[in-house]
Backbone as numpy.savetxt, mean C-alpha at the origin, in Angstrom:
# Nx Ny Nz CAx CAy CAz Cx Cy Cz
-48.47 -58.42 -73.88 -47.64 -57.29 -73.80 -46.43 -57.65 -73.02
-45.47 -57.36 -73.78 -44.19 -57.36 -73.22 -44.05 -56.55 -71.66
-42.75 -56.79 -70.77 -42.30 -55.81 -70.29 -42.13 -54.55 -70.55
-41.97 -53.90 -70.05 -41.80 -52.21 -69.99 -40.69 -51.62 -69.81
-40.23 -50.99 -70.40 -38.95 -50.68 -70.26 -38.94 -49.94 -68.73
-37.63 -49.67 -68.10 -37.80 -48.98 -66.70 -38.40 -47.48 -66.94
-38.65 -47.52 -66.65 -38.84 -45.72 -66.47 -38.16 -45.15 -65.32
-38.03 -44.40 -65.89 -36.56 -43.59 -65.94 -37.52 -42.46 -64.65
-36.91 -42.40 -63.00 -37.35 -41.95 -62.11 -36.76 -40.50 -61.83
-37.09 -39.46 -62.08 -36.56 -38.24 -61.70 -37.04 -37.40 -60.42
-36.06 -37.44 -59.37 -36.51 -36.78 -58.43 -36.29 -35.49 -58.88
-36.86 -34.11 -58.14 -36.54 -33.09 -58.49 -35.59 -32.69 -57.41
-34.39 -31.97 -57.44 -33.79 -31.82 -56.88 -33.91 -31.09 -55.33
-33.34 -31.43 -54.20 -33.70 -31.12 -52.88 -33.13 -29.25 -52.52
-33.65 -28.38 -52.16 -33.13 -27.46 -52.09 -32.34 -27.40 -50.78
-30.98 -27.19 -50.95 -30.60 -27.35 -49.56 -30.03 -25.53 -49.46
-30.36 -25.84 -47.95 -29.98 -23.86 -47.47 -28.60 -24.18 -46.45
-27.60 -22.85 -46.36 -26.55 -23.39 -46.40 -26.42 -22.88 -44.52
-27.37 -23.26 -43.74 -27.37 -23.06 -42.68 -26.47 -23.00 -41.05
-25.19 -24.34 -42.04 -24.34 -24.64 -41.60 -23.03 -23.04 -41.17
-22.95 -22.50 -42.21 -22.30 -21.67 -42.18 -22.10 -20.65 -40.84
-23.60 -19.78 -41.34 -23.99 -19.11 -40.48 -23.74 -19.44 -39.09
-23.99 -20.54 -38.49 -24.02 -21.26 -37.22 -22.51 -21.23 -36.82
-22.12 -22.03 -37.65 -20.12 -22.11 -36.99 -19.59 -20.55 -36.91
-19.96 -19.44 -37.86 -19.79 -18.11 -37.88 -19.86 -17.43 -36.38
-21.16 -17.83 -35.93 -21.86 -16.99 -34.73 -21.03 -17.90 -33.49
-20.86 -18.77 -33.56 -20.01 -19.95 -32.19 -18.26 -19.05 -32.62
-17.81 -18.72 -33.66 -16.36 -18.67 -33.74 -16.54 -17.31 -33.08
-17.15 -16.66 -33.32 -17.69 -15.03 -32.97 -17.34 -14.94 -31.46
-18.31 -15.94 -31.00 -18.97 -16.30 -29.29 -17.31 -16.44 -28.82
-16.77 -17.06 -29.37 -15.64 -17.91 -28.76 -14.74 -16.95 -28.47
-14.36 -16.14 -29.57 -12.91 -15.39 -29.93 -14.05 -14.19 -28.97
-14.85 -13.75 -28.79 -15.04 -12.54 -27.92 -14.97 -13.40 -26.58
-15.25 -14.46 -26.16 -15.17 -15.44 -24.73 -13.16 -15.14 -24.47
-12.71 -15.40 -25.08 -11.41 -15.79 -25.46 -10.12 -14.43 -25.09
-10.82 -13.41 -25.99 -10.84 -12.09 -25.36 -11.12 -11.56 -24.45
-12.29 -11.58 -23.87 -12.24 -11.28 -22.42 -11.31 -11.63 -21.21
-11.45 -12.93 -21.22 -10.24 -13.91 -20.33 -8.90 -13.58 -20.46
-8.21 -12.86 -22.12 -7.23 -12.56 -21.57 -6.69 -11.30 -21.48
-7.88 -10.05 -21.66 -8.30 -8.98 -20.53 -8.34 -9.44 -18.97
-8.98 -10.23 -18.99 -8.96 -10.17 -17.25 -7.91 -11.00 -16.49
-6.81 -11.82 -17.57 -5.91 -12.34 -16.62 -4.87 -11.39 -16.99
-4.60 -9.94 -18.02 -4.08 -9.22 -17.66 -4.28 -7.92 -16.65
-5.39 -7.78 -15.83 -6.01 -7.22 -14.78 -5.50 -8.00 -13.56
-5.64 -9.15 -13.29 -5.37 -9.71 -12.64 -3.90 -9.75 -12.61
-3.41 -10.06 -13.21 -1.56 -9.58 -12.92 -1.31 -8.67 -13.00
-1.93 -7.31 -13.12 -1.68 -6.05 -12.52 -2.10 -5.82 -11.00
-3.25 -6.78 -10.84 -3.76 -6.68 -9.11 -2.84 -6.78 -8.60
-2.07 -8.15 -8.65 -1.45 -9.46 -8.19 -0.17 -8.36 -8.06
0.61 -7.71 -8.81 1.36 -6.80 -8.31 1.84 -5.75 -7.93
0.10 -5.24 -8.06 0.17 -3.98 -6.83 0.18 -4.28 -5.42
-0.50 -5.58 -5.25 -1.08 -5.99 -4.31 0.87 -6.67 -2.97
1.39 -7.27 -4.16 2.83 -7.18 -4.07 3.44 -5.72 -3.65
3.65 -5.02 -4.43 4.31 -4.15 -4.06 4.08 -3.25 -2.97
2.18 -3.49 -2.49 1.77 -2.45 -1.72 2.47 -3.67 -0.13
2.36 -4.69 -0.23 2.97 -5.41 1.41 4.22 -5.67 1.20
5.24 -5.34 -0.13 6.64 -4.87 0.13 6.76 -3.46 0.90
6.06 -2.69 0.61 6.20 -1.37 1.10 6.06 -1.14 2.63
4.74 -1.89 2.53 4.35 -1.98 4.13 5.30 -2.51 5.11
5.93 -3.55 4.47 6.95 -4.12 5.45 8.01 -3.62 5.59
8.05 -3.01 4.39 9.77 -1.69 4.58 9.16 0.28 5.49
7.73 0.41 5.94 7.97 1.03 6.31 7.46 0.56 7.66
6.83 -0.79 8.14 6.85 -1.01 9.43 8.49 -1.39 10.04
8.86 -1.69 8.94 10.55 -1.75 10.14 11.34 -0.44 10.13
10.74 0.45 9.23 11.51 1.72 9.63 11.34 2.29 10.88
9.73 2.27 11.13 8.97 2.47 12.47 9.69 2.05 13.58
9.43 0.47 13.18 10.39 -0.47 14.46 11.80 0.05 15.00
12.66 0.65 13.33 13.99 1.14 13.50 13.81 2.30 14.60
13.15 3.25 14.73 12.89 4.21 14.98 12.54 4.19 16.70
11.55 3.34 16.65 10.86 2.82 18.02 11.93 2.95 18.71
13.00 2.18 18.72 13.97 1.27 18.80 14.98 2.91 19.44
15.09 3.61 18.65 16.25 4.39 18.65 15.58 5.60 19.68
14.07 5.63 19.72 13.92 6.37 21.27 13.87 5.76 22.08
13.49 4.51 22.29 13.11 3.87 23.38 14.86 3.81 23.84
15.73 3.77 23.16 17.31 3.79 23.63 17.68 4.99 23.80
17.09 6.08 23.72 17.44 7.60 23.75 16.78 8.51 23.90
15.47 8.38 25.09 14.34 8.89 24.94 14.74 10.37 25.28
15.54 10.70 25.64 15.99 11.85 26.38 17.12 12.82 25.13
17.50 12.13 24.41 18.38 12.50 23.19 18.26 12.30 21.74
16.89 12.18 22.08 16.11 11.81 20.32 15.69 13.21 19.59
15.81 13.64 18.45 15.48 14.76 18.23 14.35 14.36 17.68
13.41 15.55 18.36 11.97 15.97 18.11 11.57 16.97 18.02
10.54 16.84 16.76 9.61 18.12 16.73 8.14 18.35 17.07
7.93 19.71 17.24 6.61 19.88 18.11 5.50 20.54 16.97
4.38 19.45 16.86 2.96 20.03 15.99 2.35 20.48 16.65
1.35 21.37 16.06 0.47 22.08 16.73 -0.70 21.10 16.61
-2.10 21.86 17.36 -3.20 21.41 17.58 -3.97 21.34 16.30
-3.32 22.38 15.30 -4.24 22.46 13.85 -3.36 21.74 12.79
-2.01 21.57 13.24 -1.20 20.29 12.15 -0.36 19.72 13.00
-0.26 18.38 12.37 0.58 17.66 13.35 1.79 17.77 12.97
2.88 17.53 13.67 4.26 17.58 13.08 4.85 16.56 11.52
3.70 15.66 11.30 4.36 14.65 10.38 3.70 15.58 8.87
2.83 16.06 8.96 2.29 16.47 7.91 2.84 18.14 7.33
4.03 18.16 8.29 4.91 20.03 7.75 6.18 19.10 7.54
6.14 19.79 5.60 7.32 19.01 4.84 8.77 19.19 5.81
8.75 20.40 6.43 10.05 20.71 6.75 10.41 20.00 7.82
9.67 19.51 8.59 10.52 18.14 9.66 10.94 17.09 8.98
10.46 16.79 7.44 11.12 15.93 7.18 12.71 15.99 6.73
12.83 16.91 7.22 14.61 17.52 6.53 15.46 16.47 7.39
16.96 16.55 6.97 17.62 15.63 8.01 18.14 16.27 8.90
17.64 17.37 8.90 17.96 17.67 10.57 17.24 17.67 12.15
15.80 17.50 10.92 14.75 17.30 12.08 13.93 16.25 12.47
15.28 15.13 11.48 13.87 13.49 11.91 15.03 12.49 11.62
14.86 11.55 11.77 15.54 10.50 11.47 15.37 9.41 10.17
16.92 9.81 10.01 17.07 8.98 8.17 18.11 7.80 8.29
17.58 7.08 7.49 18.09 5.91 7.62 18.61 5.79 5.43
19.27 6.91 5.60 19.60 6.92 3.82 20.86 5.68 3.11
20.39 4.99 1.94 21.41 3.60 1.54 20.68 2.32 2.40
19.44 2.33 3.32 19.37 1.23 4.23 18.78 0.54 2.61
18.67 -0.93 2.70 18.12 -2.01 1.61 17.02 -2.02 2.24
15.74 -1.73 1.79 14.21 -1.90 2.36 13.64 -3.19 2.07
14.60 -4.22 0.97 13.99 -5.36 1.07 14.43 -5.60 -0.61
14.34 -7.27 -1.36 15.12 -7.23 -2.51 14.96 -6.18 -3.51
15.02 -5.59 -4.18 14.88 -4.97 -4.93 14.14 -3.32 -5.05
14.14 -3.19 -3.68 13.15 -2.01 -3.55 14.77 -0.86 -2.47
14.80 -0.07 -3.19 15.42 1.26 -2.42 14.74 2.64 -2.03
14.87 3.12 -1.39 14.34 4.35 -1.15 14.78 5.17 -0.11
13.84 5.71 0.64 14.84 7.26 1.40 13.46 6.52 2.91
14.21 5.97 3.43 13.35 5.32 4.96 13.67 6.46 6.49
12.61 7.13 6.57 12.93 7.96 7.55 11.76 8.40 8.44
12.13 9.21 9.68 11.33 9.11 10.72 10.47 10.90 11.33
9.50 11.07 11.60 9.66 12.39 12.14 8.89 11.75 13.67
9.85 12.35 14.54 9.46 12.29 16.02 8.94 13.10 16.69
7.56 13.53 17.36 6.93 14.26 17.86 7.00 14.11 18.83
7.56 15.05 20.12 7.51 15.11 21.45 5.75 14.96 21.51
4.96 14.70 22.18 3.83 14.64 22.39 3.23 14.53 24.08
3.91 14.79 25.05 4.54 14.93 26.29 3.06 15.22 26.88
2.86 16.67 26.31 2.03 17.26 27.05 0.42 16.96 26.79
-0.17 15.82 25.65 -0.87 15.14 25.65 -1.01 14.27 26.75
-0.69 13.83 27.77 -0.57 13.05 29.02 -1.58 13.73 29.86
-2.86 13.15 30.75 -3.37 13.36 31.47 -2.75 13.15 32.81
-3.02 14.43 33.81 -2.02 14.53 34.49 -2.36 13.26 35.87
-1.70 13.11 36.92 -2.09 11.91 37.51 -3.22 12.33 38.46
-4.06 11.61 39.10 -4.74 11.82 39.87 -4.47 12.57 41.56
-2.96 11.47 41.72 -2.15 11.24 43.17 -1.36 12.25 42.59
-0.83 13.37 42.90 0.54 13.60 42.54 1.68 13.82 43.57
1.45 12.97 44.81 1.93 13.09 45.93 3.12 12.15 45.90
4.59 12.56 45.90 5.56 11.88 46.16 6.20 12.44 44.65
5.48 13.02 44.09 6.19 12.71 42.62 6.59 14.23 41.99
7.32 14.33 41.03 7.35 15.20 40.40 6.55 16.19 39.08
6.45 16.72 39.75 5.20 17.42 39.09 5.98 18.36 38.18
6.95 18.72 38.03 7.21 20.11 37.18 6.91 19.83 35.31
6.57 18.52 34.65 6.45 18.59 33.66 5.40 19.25 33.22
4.79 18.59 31.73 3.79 19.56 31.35 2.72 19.13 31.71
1.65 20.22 32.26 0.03 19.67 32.33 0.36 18.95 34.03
1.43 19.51 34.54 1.68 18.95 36.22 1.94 17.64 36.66
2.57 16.67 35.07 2.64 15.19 35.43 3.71 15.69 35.70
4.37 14.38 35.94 5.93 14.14 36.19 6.80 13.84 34.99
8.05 15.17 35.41 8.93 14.69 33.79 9.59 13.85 33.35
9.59 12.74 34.28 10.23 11.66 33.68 9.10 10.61 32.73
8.12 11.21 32.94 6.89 10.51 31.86 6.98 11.47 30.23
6.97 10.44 29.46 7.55 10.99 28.17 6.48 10.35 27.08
5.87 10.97 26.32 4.95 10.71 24.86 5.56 11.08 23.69
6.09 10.11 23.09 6.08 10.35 21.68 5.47 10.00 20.31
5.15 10.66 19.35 4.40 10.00 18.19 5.04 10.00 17.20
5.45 8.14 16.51 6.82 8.35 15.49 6.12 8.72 14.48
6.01 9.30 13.63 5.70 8.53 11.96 6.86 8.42 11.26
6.54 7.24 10.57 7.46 6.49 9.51 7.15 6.49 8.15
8.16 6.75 7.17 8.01 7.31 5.52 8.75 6.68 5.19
8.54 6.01 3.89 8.94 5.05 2.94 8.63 5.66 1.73
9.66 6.47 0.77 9.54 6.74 -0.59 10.12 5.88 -1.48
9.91 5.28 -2.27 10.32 4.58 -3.64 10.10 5.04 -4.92
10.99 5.18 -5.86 10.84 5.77 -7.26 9.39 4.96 -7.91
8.38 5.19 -8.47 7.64 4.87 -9.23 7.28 5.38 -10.40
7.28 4.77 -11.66 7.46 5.59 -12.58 5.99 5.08 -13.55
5.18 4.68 -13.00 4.28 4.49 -13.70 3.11 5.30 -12.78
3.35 6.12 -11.82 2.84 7.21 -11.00 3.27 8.69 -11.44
2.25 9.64 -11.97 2.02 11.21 -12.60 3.33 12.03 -11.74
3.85 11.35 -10.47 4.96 11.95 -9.76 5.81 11.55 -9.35
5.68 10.62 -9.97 7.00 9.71 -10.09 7.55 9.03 -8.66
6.67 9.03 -7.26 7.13 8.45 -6.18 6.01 7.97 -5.41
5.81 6.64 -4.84 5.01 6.36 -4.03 5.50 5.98 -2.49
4.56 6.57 -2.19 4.79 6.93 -0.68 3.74 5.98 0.41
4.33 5.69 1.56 3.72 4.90 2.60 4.34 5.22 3.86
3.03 5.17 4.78 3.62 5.95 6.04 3.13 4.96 7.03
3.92 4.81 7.82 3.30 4.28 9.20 3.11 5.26 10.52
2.48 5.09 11.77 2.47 5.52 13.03 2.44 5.02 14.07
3.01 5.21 15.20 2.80 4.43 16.52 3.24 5.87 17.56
2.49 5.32 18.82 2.55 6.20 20.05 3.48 5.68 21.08
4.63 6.59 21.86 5.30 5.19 22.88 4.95 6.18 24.05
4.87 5.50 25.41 4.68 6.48 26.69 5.77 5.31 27.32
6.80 6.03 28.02 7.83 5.98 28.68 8.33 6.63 29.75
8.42 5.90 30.56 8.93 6.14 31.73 10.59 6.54 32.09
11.15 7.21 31.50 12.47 7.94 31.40 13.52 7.88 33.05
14.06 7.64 33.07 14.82 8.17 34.52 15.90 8.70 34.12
């Protein structure tokens, strides 16, 4: 017997499943929502980043109004105009001392590059908050509460308004405070 012819080998064909797909689908998915988030949160973050700005521009334009202020009783403690709060409101919190006749404005001052606003002061005599002295021998007693009147209390507060327009009222506001006790002659 001769050779044999080849026979002729038929595999049956491999079923392939297209698994690939699916997989790169669910990673592009993963990615572009990864992708999204990040640049949600680095636009959060540059909204922090300049509130966070604008809130220690402010601060610094209304601690030197303060300072301005400090400044202008401690040179005039005797000729500073002041107003008097009561025990149930203080003087900084009744709109009407903030008028310019009853506090100190510093209107056109530059609060710093790019920031303008209305920098002003309300001054509270606060005098008669002073505990009176123990000794009051040699001294003058006719002020209030029986100290002596050349002892003087005042409480500044300082206001810093700036236009804001991404605020329901269109102005944001920052206040400072400080106490001075002075010895007047």
């Amino acid at each position: 017997m001769g050779p044999m012819p080849a026979e002729r080998i038929v595999h049956a064909p491999h079923r392939r499943s297209g698994v690939v797909l699916p997989v790169v689908l669910v990673v592009l998915t993963v990615l572009t929502g990864l992708v999204i988030a990040q640049m949600k949160r680095t636009a959060t973050d540059e909204r922090l980043a300049a509130n966070v700005r604008e809130t220690v521009m402010l601060d610094n334009a209304v601690q030197t109004t303060l300072r301005w202020c400090e400044w202008h009783v401690i040179a005039r403690p005797r000729n500073t105009i002041n107003v008097a709060g009561t025990a149930a409101m203080p003087a900084w919190r009744i709109a009407a001392n903030w008028s310019d006749t009853t506090s100190l404005n510093f209107p056109g001052t530059a609060l710093g590059p790019g920031m303008s606003g209305d920098p002003a002061c309300v001054v509270e005599d606060a005098t008669c908050e002073l505990q009176p002295p123990l000794s009051p021998t040699g001294m003058d007693t006719s002020g209030c509460n029986g100290i002596d009147s050349r002892w003087r209390k005042f409480r500044i507060t300082a206001r810093v308004r700036v236009a804001a327009p991404d605020l329901p009222n269109g102005v944001r506001e920052m206040m400072a405070q400080s106490e001075l006790r002075l010895f007047a002659d």
